[in-house]
Every structure is written in structure tokens, then in C-alpha cells.
C-alpha positions, -999 to 999 in steps of 0.1 A, spaced: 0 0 0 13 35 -11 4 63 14 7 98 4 11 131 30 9 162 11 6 201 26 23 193 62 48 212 77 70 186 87 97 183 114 122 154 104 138 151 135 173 144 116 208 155 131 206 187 111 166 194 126 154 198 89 122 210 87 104 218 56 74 244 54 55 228 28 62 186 24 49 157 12 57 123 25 54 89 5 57 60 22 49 21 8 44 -7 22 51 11 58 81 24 45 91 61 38 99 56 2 102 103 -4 99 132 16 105 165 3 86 201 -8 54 194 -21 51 164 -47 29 149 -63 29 108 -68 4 81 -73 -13 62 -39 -35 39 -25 -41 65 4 -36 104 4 -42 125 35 -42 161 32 -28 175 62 -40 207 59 -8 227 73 -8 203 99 30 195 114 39 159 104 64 142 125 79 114 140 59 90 157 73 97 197 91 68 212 83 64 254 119 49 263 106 36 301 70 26 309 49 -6 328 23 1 305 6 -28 328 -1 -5 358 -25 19 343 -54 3 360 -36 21 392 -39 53 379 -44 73 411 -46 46 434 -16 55 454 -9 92 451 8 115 470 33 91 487 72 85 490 82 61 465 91 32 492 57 33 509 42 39 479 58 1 462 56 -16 494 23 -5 513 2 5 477 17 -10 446 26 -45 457 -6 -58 474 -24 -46 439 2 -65 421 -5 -92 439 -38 -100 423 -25 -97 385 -27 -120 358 -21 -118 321 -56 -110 312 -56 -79 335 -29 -70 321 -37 -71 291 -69 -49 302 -46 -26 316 -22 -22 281 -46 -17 259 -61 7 279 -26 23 280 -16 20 243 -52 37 236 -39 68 257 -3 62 238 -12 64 202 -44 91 208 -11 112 227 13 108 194 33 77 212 40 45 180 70 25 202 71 20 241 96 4 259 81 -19 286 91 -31 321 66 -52 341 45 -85 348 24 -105 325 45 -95 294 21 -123 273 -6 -98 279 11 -68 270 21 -81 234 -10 -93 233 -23 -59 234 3 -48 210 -2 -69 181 -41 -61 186 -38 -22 184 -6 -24 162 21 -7 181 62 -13 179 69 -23 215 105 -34 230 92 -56 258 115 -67 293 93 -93 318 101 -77 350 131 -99 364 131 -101 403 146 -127 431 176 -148 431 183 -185 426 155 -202 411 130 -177 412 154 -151 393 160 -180 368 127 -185 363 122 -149 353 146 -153 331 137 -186 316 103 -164 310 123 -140 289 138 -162 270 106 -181 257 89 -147 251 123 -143 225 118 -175 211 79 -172 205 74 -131 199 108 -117 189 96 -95 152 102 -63 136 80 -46 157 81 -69 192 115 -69 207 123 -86 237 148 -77 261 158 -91 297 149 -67 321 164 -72 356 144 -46 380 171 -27 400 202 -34 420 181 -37 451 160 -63 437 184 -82 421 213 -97 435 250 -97 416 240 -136 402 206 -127 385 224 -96 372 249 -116 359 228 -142 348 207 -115 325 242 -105 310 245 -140 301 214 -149 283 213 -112 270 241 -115 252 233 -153 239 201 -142 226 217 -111 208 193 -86 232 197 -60 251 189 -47 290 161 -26 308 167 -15 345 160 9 369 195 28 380 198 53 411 161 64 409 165 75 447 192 87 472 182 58 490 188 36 466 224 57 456 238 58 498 223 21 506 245 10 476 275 29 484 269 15 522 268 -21 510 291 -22 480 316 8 486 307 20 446 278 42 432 249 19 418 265 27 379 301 17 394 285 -17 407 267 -26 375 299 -19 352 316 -43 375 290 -68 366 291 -65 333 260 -49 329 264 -19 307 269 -21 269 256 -5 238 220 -29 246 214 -12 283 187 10 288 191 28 322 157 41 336 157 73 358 194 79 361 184 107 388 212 104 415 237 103 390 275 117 392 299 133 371 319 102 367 290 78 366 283 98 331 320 91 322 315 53 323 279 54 313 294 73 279 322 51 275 303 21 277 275 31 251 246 25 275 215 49 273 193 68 298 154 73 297 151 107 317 111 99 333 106 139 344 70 134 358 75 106 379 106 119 396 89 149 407 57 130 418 73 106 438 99 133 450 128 114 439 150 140 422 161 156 387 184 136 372 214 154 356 200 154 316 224 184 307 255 167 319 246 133 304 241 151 270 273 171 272 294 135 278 281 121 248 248 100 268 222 90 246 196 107 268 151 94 258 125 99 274 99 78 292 64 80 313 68 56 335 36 39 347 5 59 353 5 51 388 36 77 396 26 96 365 -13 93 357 -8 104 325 9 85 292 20 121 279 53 124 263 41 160 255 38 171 292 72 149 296 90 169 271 75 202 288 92 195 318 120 177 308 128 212 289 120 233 320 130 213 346 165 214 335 168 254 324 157 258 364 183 236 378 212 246 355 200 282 362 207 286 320 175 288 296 195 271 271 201 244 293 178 224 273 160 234 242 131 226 222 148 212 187 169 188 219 140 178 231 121 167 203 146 146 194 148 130 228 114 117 225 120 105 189 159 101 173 174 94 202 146 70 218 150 52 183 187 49 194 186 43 230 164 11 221 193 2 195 168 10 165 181 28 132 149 19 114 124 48 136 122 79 151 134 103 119 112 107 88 139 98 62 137 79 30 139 38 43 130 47 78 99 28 90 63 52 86 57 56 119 49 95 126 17 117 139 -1 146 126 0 175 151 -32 203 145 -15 231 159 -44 254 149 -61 257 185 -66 290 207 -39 277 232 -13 274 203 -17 308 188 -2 330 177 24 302 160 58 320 161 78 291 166 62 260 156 90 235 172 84 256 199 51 254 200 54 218 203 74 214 230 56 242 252 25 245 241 9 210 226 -15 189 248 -24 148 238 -53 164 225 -41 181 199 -28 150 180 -48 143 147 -36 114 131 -15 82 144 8 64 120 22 32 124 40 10 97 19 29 72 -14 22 88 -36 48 104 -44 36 141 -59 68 152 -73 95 135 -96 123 147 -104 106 179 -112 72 164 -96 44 172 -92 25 139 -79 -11 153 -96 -17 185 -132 -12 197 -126 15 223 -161 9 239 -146 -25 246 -116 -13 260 -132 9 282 -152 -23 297 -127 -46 303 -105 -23 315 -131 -13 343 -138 -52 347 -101 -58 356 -96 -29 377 -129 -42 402 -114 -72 405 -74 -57 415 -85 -26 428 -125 -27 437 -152 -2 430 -143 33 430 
């Protein structure tokens, strides 16, 4: 199938940040075959965008897209009391079908907010790429690794046949060992192991808390980064989620060895954990994304809001307004997610890239007047304001219709699953 874009403004995201005023886009068979000034060329398809700004499809580097039924179920705690008294009982009482309630429910907020690839940490993975494959998004998937002995080998044995049975162009797999603290140095070492056998990469959380940086340093005499280099842990295929109690010469070895960071703004602030350190992780050469985390420390899945603050929050503490601007991060939530998930093939609209990208109406009262529109889009643009969902060529959303799942549906399991975790509100 040829698709055809034509009258966009659209924002490449490339390493130059070429944008071009009036563009078309031609993409076949999900593939972005041209994109240029206005063209004409033969299509199955041909949207009009009107002056809307085409772009690429944003990439949420860190969720647990699984916990959206918990949306405001345990707000306005410290992030200890909030896992341990409020997260883990719910957890207790989940199962693949809830959460596969619960990710669909999530991914309907994702694509409707202008999000085409999620990176995934939690429970139940079956039911999350169930959910997936149903609504059609690219997903890079980590079952939540735990434990020691034989329970952290059986996590891991999970992993591996969630590889063997879903690993695709647009599910990837990865082992996904939780933190340092949940983990002990043979699970960690374990999921270097099988990672590297299976030719995949690794998801964990990293210094989220000073908690979690001084209990490490008490017990182990190194920062948390320190002790996972030891173990082999960071490569080129690590993801680091959070990253907020970082140092200067954790950045050092997190740039030499390749690993990337996904910078979660909202849910640092929410669950009073800190700011990590973007500017300094940029200026070493860090591949720095960014990521929601789960609705239950964020409540919403908007990388829009995320990129607001991840813009402001660090101008504030750097006490420099160009600390970290908009064209940066834009690209965080697209080019470099594609590269902190070790993708070439997303995040830039380029001729061979895959068509994943959104249509943004930037025509609304809250938008105007448009002096800047790359501005605009980091500052001003709410979910609401996305038109049109692309994935793989395919339109999943458009106008506030969900073109591959029955959102009616959605909306009933989802409140089906969270009685029976949660109870009636």
C-alpha cells in the first residue's frame, strides 16, 4: 500500500533538525519511500494535512504500561511506601488477562497522545504483546526480572521463551532485571549472560533515589553505575531508567560504555525522587530518551507534558535557559529513543525509515499565535491536539477514532479488571 502526506509542515527530526514548510511524504508498504517540498505521486491513500506538522511518531523509552489500572490509586506518597504499602498488594492480584486490560487501555492513551514505540518493564509480558499486536504498536518488551536462585532463573527462563515465541520487527524482547536492590550480583549476571546469547539488550531501573544511591554505596563501597559496570551490565544494549542520582563520573562510564538513559521527568517529581542530571549526560556524549513511566507515579501517558518538563526542569536547575532546548527535546522523544532502544529503522522521517509518525493540528486557541512552531510543540501542545496516528503505514488513530480496536470494549474490560485488583471506585 502507497500512502501519500501532502501540505504538512513537517519536522524530520534528523541530526541537522530539517524542517520543511510545505512537504509531502510517500511511504509504501510502511516504509518512507520520499519526503521533500510538495510532490505529487500516485497512492492507495492520500491524506491532506492541511498545514498540519507531520512528525515522528514519539518513542516512550521507560513505561509498565501494565499499571494503568492504578492510575491514582496510590498518590501522593514516598516512592518506598508507595511500592511496598500501595503497589505490591495490587500487584499481587495480577494476571495476564488484567494485564492485558490494563495495556490496551494504556496503548489507547499512547497512540491518541502521538506515542507509535514503548519500551516496557513489568509482569504478565504475554498480555502486553497481546495488546500490541491487537492495536498495532512497535513495542520493546522486558518481563520484570526479580529474586535470586530459582525464582530469578525462572524470570529469566520467561524471557527467553517470550524471545523464542514473539521476537519480530515490531516486538522486541529484552531481559529486564528490575534494579540493583531487587536483584542480586548472580541474577544480574545471569541476565548479561542470556542477553548477550540471545543477541538482546537490558532494561533496569538505575539510582532512581538517594536511597537507593547511599544504601549501595553502604553495601558495596561504589555508586549503583560503578557496581553494575563491575557486573558487566552496561553495553551498547542497556537501557538505564531514571538515572536521577547520578555523578559526574558515573556519566563518564555510562558514555564510554554506550549505555543509554530514559530521563522519566513526571515521575521523579511525583514521587519526590529528584532531577536527574540530563544536561551533563548530554554534554558527555549519553544518549539521553524519554519515558512516562507507569500511570501510577505519572497518571498520564504524555510524552508532550514529559517533554515540557524535561525542557524546564533542566533550564531551572542549570540556572541557563538554554540548558535544554526545544529542537533537543524533540529529538529525545524521537531520534534518540529510536537509538537508546538500538533502533536505526524509527524515530526520523527519512527515505527507508519505517512510517511511523503523527499529525499535530496546531491550529487551536492555546497554540496561537504560531511564532515558533518547534516551539510550540514542545511548550504548548497537549495529547489532545494529535490528529492522526501512523504506524507501519497504517492509520491507528485518527480524529479521535480508534481505527484497530473497539474502544467501547476497552473501556469495559478495562473497568472489569480494575474491580477485581482494585475494587469499585
Amino acid at each position: 500500500m502507497k500512502l501519500l502526506i501532502q501540505n504538512a509542515y513537517i519536522v524530520t527530526a534528523d541530526e541537522k533538525n530539517t524542517v520543511i514548510p510545505d512537504g509531502s511524504l510517500l511511504a509504501e508498504d510502511g516504509v518512507i519511500v520520499r519526503v521533500g517540498e510538495h510532490f505529487e505521486a500516485e497512492a492507495d491513500k492520500m491524506l491532506d494535512a492541511g498545514g498540519m506538522t507531520l512528525m515522528p511518531g514519539l518513542i516512550n523509552a521507560h513505561t509498565h504500561i501494565g499499571m494503568t489500572l492504578m492510575r491514582g490509586a496510590a498518590d501522593d506518597v514516598e516512592l518506598h511506601h508507595w511500592l511496598n504499602d500501595h503497589i505490591f498488594p495490587i500487584e499481587d492480584r495480577l494476571d495476564t488477562e488484567v494485564v492485558y486490560a490494563s495495556s490496551l487501555l494504556g496503548m489507547c492513551e499512547m497512540i491518541a497522545g502521538g506515542v507509535t514505540t514503548f519500551a516496557d518493564m513489568y509482569f504478565f509480558s504475554e498480555g502486553t504483546i497481546r495488546a500490541a499486536q491487537e492495536i498495532g504498536m512497535r513495542a520493546d518488551i522486558g518481563r520484570c526480572i526479580v529474586g535470586d536462585g530459582e525464582e530469578g532463573q525462572k524470570r529469566i527462563d520467561e524471557t527467553v521463551e517470550l524471545f523464542r515465541r514473539y521476537q519480530s520487527d515490531r516486538i522486541h524482547v529484552r531481559l529486564a532485571p528490575h534494579a540493583i536492590y531487587s536483584c542480586p550480583a548472580e541474577t544480574l549476571k545471569k541476565c548479561v549472560s542470556v542477553s548477550g546469547k540471545l543477541g538482546t539488550g537490558l532494561h533496569i531501573h538505575l539510582d532512581e533515589t538517594k536511597k537507593e544511591h547511599e544504601d549501595c554505596l553502604r553495601e558495596h563501597g561504589v555508586t549503583p553505575t560503578a557496581y553494575l559496570h563491575s557486573l558487566g551490565c552496561l553495553s551498547r544494549q542497556t537501557l538505564l531508567a531514571h538515572g536521577v542520582w547520578l555523578t559526574e563520573e558515573d556519566a563518564d562510564v555510562i558514555a564510554e560504555t554506550g549505555a543509554a538513559a530514559a530521563h522519566c521527568p513526571t515521575s521523579n517529581l511525583k514521587l519526590a525522587s529528584g532531577i536527574a542530571p540530563v544536561r551533563m549526560l548530554r554534554e558527555k556524549g549519553v544518549t539521553v530518551a524519554l519515558g512516562s513511566d507507569g500511570v501510577a507515579s505519572n497518571n498520564r501517558q504524555s510524552l508532550f507534558r514529559d517533554m515540557t518538563l524535561a525542557a524546564l526542569l533542566q533550564k531551572g536547575v542549570c540556572l541557563d535557559a538554554t540548558a535544554l532546548n526545544a529542537r533537543e527535546t524533540i529529538r529525545m522523544a524521537t531520534a534518540d529513543g529510536a537509538r537508546a532502544l538500538g533502533r536505526d529503522d524509527i524515530g526520523v522521517l527519512a527515505p527507508g525509515r519505517k512510517a511511523d509518525m503523527i499529525l499535530v493540528d496546531q491550529s487551536g486557541i492555546h497554540q496561537q499565535p504560531i511564532n515558533d512552531r518547534i516551539s510550540n510543540l514542545v511548550y504548548a501542545t497537549e495529547n489532545t491536539d494529535v490528529a492522526v496516528t501512523i504506524i507501519d503505514g497504517r492509520i491507528v488513530f485518527e480524529k479521535g477514532e480508534y481505527r484497530t480496536v473497539d474502544a467501547e470494549r476497552v473501556l469495559a474490560q478495562a473497568e472489569t479488571a480494575r474491580d477485581r485488583i482494585i475494587g469499585g471506585a
